[in-house]
N, C-alpha and C positions, 0 to 999 in steps of 0.2 A: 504493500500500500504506500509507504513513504516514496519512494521513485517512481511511484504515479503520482501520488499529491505532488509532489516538489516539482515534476512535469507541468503540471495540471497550474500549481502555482506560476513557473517560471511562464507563462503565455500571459496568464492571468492580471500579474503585478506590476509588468510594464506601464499595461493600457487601467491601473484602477486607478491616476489623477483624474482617467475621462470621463471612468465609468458614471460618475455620479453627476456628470454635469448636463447639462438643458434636462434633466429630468423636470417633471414636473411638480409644486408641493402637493404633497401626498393630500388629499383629502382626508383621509383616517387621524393624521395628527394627532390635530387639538382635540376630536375627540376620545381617541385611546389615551391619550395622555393624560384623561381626566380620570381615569381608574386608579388611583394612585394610594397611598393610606394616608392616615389622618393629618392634618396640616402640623409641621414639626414647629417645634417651640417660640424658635427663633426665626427670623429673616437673614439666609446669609448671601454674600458677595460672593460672583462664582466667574472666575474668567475660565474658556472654553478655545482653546487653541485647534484652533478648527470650525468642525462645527456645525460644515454643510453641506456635507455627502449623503452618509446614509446612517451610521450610530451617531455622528455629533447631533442632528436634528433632533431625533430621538431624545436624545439627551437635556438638548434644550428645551422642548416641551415638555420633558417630565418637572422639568426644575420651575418652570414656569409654574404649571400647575401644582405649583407644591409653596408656589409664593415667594420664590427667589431672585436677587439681580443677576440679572446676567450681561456679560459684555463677550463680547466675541474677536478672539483676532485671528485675521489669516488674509489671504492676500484681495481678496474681496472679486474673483474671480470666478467661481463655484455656485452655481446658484445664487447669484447676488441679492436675489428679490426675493429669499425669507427670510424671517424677522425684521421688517423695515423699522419696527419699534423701537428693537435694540441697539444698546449702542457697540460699534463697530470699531476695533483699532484696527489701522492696515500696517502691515508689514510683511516680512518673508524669516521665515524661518531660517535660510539659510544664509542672508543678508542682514536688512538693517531689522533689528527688534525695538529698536528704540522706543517706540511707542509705549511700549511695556514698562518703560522706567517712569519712578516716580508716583506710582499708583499700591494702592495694599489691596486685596482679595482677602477671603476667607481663607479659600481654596481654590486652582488649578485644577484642569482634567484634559492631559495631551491626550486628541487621539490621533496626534500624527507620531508614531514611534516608530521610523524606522532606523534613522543614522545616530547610533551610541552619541557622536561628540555635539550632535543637533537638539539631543534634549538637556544631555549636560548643561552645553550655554544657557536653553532655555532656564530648569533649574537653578542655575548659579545665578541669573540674572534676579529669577523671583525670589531667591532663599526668603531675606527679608521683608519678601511684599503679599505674601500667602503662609498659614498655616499650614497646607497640606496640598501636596504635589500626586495625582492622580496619574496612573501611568496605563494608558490597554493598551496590553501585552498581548499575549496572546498561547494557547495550548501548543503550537508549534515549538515553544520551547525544550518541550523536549524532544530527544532525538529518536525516539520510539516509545510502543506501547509493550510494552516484555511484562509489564506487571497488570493484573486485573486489579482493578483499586489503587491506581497510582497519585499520591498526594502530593503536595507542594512541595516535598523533603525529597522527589525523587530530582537523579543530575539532570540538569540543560545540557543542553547544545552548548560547543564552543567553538572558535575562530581562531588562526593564527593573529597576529596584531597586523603582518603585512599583507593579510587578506581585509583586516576592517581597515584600512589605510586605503587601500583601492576604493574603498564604498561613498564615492563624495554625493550622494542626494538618491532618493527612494528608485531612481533609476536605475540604480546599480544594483537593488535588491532584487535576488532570484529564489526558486525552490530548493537550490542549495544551500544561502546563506539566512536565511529568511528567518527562520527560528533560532538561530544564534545572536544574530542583529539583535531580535526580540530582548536575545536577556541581559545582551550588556548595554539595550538604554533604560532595560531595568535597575541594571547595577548602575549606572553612570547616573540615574535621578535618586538613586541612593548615596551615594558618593556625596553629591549634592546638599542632600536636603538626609542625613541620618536621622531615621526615625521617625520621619514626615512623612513616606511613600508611602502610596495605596498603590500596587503591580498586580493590577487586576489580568486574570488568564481565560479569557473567552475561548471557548468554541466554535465549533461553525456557529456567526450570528446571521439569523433568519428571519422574513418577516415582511412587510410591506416597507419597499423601497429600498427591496436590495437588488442592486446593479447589479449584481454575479448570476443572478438565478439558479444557481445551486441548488437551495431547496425547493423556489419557485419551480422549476421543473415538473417535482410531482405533483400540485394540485394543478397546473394547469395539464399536466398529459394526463390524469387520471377525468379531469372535468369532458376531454374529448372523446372519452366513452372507449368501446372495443376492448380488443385484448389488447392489457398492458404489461411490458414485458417487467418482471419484476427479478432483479439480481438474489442470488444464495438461497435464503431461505427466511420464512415470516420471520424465524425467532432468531434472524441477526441481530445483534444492537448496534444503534447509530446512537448519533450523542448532537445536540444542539439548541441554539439558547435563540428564544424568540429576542428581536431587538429592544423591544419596550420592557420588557423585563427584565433585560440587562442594564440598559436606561435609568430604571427604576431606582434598581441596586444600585446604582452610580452613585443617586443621588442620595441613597440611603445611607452610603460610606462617608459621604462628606458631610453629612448633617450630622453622623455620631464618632467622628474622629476615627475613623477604623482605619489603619494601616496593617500593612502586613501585605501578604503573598495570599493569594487567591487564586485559584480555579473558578470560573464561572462558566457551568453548562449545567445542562440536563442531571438530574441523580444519576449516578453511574445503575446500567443496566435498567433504566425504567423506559425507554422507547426499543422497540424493534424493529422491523422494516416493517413486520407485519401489523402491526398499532399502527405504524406512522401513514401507512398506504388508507387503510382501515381510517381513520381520519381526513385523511383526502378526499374518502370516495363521500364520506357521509357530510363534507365541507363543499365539495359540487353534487352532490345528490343526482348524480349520472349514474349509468349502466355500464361502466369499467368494469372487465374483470381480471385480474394478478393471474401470469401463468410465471410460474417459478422457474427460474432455469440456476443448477447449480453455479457454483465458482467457476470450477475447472472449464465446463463447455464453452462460461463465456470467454476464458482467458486462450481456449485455444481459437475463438473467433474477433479473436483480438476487440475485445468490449473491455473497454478500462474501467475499473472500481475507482470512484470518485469523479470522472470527468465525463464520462458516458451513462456512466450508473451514479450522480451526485447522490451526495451522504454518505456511502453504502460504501465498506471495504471488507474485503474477509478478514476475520480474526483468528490467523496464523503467524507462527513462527512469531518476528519481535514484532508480531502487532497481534500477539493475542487477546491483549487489553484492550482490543480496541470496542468504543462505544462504553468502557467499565471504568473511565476516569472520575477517582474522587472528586467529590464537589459539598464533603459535609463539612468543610472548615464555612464556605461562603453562605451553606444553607443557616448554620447557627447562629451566622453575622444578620439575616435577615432576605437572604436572596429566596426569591418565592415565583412558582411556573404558573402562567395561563392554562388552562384544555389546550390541549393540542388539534384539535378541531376548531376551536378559534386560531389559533395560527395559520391553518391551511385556508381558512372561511376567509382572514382579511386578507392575507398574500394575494389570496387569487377576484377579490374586489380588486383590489389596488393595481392589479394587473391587467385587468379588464379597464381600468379608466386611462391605462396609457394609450399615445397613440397609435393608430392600425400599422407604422411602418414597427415601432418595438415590439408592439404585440408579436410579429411575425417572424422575430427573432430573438428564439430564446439561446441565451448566451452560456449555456450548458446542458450537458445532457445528449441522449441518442437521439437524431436524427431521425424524421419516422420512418423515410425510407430503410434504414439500415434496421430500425426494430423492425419491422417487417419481414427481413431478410435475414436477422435472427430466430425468430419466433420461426421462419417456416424451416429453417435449417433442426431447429429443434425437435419441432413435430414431428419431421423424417425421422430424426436419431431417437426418437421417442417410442414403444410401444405402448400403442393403442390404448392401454388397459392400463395404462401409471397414469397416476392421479395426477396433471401438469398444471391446474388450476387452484386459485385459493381466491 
């Protein structure tokens, strides 16, 4: 699985400054953002470096809705026309920050992390001007799944220093070094700011207005009805964290001072492929039905786990953990999951209000022609009388 992800990323990470831009604001927002818990004690100051792709939005509707300031900086580029409310510093991350001096915050939340020495500066610039440095990281840090139940104690990824010396801006970032990147600007906003960091570690994040369409895949191919080809077996685990309730938890670390190293996904082992399809179908209330096709048949039809088959990898060899990563250090912090039926119901609203040219390319996932050309290669190698449908 990892040298299909890292593949799968290396295509992916070039083109994700673009992914999120002319998109449209999401209709869902403000109002998912309003399910939130109870309004917290205080009002705090929250500067958001970033902010307006696909989790910074998110982010900032939650905080909104929860009654917070919020200021925004990044190069005003991206979606320029949400939040006209708020107020806006411009700068570049990898140029001039200056705008950032001179001001105090409660707390920070980078979610641009890819260049170690890019959030350093940032960091060393705020020490003084914020109580708490928010870092998403991300599960990539580490460099396989070899444990079921792997927690924050297990090793990252690492770099030689004359490979992070090459990496001058996210352009450099590939499916190679991607998850190592991750931990030394984890370490490098600890360096920073000791004892200040929140190194929050997402999973796949899912949900309306996500550029990747990764998860977006299955409710919209399960919504088109027929037979859908479905990778391994129902009782795989996949693992992944809707956006808004990543969001949520964002804003729930910096209203209660929580630092530390985190995982944020799914409880380990509570989705399957077969729940998560199962949820799709009952999220477009269509006549899809799941024909199974093992591992092995698809890897010899050359069908990749995770780019062709998004979510879904087998859990062999050093990724037997996979879909089984710990996640109870962030759940007793207060991190809490929607139905997963509501995840597939608004993904696939929110996908349906884009326009008919996006609509008509999904940026991940099989091809229908090629699942067609699976599915019937299957049925040949199949006898008659094996159950191929679920």
């Amino acid at each position: 699985m990892r040298s299909t992800r890292r593949q799968f990323l290396r295509h992916t990470l070039a083109g994700a400054t673009m992914l999120g831009a002319g998109l449209p604001p999401s209709p869902l927002l403000p109002a998912l953002a309003a399910r939130s818990a109870p309004p917290p004690s205080r009002k705090l100051k929250l500067l958001i470096l970033g902010g307006t792709r696909f989790l910074g939005p998110h982010t900032v509707e939650a905080a909104l809705a929860r009654g917070h300031q919020m200021t925004l900086f990044n190069r005003g580029k991206t979606n320029p026309q949400l939040f006209p409310k708020l107020e806006k510093l411009r700068g570049d991350r990898y140029g001039d920050i200056s705008a950032l001096r001179g001001r105090t915050w409660d707390a920070v939340i980078d979610t641009f992390t890819y260049v170690p020495r890019v959030v350093e500066r940032s960091a060393r610039l705020l020490a003084d001007a914020v109580g708490q440095y928010v870092v998403i990281s991300s599960i990539s840090v580490y460099p396989n799944y070899k444990l079921i139940g792997m927690d924050e104690t297990a090793p990252v990824a690492t770099l030689p220093p004359e490979q992070v010396a090459k990496v001058k801006t996210h352009r450099d970032v590939t499916g190679d070094n991607y998850g190592a990147l991750k931990a030394l600007c984890e370490q490098a906003a600890e360096r920073a700011m000791p004892g200040r960091v929140t190194n929050i570690r997402p999973g796949l994040i899912v949900g309306p207005r996500d550029p990747s369409d990764r998860f977006t895949y299955w409710p919209v191919r399960v919504s088109r009805g027929g037979e859908v080809l479905a990778p391994g077996t129902p009782r795989d685990f996949v693992q992944f964290i809707d956006v808004r309730d990543l969001a949520a938890w964002i804003v729930t670390c910096v209203e209660n001072r929580i630092v530390g190293i985190y995982n944020a996904d799914a409880p380990a082992g509570s989705i399957t492929m077969g729940r998560m399809l199962a949820a799709c179908k009952d999220a477009a209330a269509g006549n899809a039905t799941c024909t199974w096709v093992p591992a092995d048949f698809l890897a010899r039809h050359k069908v990749r786990p995770w780019a062709d088959m998004p979510v879904w990898s087998p859990a062999v060899g050093d990724d037997i953990g996979f879909g089984r990563v710990s996640t109870r250090k962030a759940v007793k912090c207060g991190l809490k999951f929607r139905p997963l039926v509501d995840t597939a119901r608004d993904t696939l609203r929110w996908f349906r209000s884009l326009p008919a040219k996006r609509r008509g390319h999904l940026r991940a996932g099989i091809t229908p022609e090629r699942e067609k050309q699976v599915l019937a290669a299957w049925h040949t190698h199949t006898p008659a009388s094996a159950p191929a449908r679920g």
